[in-house]
C-alpha positions, 0 to 999 in steps of 0.5 A: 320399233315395229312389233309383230312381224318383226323383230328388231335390235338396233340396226338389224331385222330379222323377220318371218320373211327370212328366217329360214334363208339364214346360212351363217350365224358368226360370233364377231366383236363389235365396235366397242369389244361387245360380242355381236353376230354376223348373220349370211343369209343364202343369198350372200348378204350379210347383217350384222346384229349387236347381240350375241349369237346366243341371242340370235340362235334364240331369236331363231328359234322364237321365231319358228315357236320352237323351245331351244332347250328343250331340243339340246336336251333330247337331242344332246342325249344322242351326241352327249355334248353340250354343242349338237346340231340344232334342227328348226326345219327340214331346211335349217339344221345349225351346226356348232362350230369354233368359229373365232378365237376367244380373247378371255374365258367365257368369250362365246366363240361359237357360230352356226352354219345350215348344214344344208348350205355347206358347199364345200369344207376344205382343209389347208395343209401347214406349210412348215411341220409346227404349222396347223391345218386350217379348215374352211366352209364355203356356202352356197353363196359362195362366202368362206368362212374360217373354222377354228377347230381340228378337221376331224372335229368339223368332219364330226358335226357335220356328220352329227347333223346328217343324223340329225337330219334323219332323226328329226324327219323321223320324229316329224314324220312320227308326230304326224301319223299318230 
């Protein structure tokens, strides 16, 4: 395992080169049950990670030497959720989203998409009156990707995000004027 430039967990690298390229980081379940992560870079491929997308949101964020916590915790006493908008760069702000239907309890169903790579969110109407609506991101490189959760509450993160946005640009902007 080389070490340095790259960080590397089985068969995967996620490295400096394109860490800012990431659309989608999705809880999936691997082939042995474990909690693993798909990860849609802007281009349209796709890597797979043997970790959990805790792991990878982590890893994310060593890379760019930001402290996860400590942004929940100030931007989590905007929003007063556990689950906010997650702000690296002006280019990648992660938004939390159901992305999968846990089997158990503490079963993370939790992903992440880059606000900044969200093409289209589309909802599908049920076809009978006890059916749900079905809610899906399409990113700029075209993939679909399945929310698990109401629109109203999807419609609500991403507006999260654009505050986000602005409060993060405002701080760097602060930070950098004195």
């Amino acid at each position: 395992m080389k070490m340095g430039k790259f960080y590397q967990k089985g068969n995967d690298i996620i490295n400096h080169d394109n860490k800012g390229k990431i659309s989608a980081i999705i809880p999936i379940y691997g082939e042995d049950g474990r909690n693993c992560s798909r990860i849609i870079f802007e281009d349209g491929t796709e890597l797979i990670r043997n970790t959990s997308v805790k792991a990878s949101i982590g890893l994310l964020f060593r890379l760019h030497g930001l402290d996860l916590k400590t942004l929940q915790r100030y931007y989590g006493e905007f929003f007063e959720s556990i689950h906010i908008p997650l702000p690296i760069t002006y280019k990648t702000i992660m938004i939390p989203l159901r992305l999968r239907e846990p089997l158990g309890k503490h079963d993370g169903a939790i992903g992440y998409i880059n606000y900044y790579h969200i093409d289209d969110l589309e909802v599908i109407e049920p076809e009978d009156i006890l059916g749900k609506e079905e809610v899906y991101i399409t990113l700029n490189c075209e993939k679909k990707i399945k929310v698990h959760q109401i629109p109203k509450t999807t419609r609500t993160k991403i507006n999260q995000s654009k505050l986000v946005a602005i409060l993060f640009s405002k701080n760097f902007r602060d930070d950098c004027m004195g």
